[in-house]
N, C-alpha and C positions, 0 to 999 in steps of 0.2 A: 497394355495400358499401365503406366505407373501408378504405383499405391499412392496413397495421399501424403505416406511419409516423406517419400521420395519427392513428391513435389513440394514438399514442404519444404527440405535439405538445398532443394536446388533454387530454390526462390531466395532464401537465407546465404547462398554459398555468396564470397563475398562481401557479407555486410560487416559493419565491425559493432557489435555489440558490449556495449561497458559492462565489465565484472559485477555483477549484481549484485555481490555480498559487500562490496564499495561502494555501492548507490544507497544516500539514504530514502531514496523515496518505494525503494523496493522494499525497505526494513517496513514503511509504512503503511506497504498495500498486505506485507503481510507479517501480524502482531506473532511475538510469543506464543499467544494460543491457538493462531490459526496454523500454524505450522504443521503439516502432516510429517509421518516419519520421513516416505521419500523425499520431501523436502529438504527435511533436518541432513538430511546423511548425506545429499549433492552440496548442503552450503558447507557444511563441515568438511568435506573431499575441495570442494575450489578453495577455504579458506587454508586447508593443509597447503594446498599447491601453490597459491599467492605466498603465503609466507615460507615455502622451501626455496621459490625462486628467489626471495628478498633474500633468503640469506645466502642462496650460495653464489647471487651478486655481489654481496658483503664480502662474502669468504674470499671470492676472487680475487677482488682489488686487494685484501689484505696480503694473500700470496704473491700478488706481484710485489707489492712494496714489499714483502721479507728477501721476492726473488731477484730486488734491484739490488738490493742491498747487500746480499750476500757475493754477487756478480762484482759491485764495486769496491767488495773485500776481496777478491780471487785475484780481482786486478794490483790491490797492491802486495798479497802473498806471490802474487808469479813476479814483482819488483825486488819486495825481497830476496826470490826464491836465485836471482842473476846473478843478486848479489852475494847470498849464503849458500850456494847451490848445492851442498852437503848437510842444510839444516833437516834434522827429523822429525822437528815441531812444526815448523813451515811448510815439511810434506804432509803430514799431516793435517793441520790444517786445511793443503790445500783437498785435499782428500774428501775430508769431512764438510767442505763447502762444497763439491762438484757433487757429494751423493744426496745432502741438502737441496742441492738446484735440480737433483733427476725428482728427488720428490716431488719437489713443487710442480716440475712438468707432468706430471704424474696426477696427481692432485687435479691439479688446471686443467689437464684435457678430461680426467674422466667429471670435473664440472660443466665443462664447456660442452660435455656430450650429451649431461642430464640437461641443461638451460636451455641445450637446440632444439631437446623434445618437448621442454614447458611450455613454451607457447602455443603449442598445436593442442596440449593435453587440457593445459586451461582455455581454451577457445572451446573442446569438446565437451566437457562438463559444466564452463557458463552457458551454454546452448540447449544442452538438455537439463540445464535448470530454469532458462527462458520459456523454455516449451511444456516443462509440467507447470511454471509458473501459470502463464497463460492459459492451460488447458483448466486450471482451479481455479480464473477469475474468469475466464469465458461462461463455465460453468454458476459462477455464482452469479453473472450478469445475467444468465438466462433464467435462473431460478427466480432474482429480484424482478425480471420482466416480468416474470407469469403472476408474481405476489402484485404486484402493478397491477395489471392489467384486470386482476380479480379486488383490485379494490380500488379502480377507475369503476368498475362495473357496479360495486358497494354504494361507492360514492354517488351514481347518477341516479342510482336506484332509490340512494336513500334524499336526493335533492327531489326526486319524483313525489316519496313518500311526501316528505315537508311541504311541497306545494301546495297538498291536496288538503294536507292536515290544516294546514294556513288556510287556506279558502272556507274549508270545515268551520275551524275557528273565527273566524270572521263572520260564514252564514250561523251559526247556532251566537255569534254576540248581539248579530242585528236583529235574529227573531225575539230575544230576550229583551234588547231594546225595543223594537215594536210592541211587543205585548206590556211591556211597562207600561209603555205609552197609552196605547189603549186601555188597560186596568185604571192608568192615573184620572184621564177622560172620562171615564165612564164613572165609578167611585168617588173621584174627586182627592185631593192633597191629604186631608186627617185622616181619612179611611187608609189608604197608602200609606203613607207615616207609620201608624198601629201595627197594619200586615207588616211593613221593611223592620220595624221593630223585634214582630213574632218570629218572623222566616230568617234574622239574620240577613235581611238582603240590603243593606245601608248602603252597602259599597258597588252595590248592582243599580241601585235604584238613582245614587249621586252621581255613578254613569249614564246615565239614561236621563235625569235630566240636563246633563251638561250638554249630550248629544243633543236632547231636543230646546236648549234654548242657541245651540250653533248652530242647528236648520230651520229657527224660526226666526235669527236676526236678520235682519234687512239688511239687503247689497248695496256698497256703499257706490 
């Protein structure tokens, strides 16, 4: 049975995934500070490799135009050369341009050997930075789940609590307005007045009668 890596490898063989240290949106799933070492050390290895491939596609093209250019000098020292064909400066010359152009071929293949392996070596290490990347935000997405789900549970519990509290609050306002009510009844208004005076309860008692002059007005 294959390991999980391996079907991981094979499910991915094929896809083309963007250079990740080129993506800004990769820069913003993960800050400066989240960055783990292993991290750091794959973006710094793709970013060496991205920019050794720019350059020695630079270097390339610069070699060939020194290598045209030197080829379209050969051509006119081997003109001269039919014509002065005893010159020692013009053998010269030509000399010193033929060992000039084995450089450049020189140069040229051993770049064109290291650029044939860049592609495959940056496809290996933006890959295994796609895959710790993802294994760090899988992991964090699971971690945000459980904090979820443990304060989905907070929250229903404490809408529970409030309900009750609310109902609570409600029955201990209406007993305090019924019994106003009744003390106001039975006592009478200047009696009530004095006590709402002594007890501090003005603001209990101007509840209580607004309640009861809204339950004793007539329905229109």
């Amino acid at each position: 049975m294959p390991s999980k890596e391996e079907v991981f490898k094979t499910a991915l063989s094929g896809k083309q995934i963007p250079i990740l240290t080129l993506d800004h949106k990769w820069h913003r799933l993960f800050g400066q500070e989240e960055r783990t070492p292993q991290i750091r050390n794959l973006e710094n290895r793709l970013n060496e490799l991205v920019k050794r491939q720019g350059k020695l596609n630079t270097e390339s093209k610069d070699i060939k135009k020194i290598k045209k250019k030197l080829m379209d000098e050969i051509v006119m020292i081997a003109d001269k050369l039919l014509q002065i064909p005893d010159s020692m400066k013009l053998s010269r010359d030509m000399d010193e341009h033929k060992r000039l152009i084995n450089e450049c071929n020189e140069k040229l293949e051993g770049y064109e050997e290291e650029l044939s392996k860049m592609p495959r070596e940056i496809d290996r290490v933006n890959k295994e930075l796609m895959t710790l990347s993802m294994d760090i935000c899988y992991k964090k997405i699971q971690e945000n789940d459980k904090e979820i789900q443990a304060l989905d549970e907070w929250i229903k519990q404490t809408r529970r609590e409030l309900k009750k509290k609310v109902i609570r609050k409600e029955e201990k306002e209406e007993y305090n307005h019924q019994m106003y009510a009744y003390m106001h009844d039975i006592f009478g208004a200047d009696v009530i007045e004095i006590f709402d005076r002594k007890y501090n309860l003005e603001a209990t008692g101007e509840k209580t009668k607004q309640g009861k002059r809204k339950k004793s007005a007539p329905e229109s």
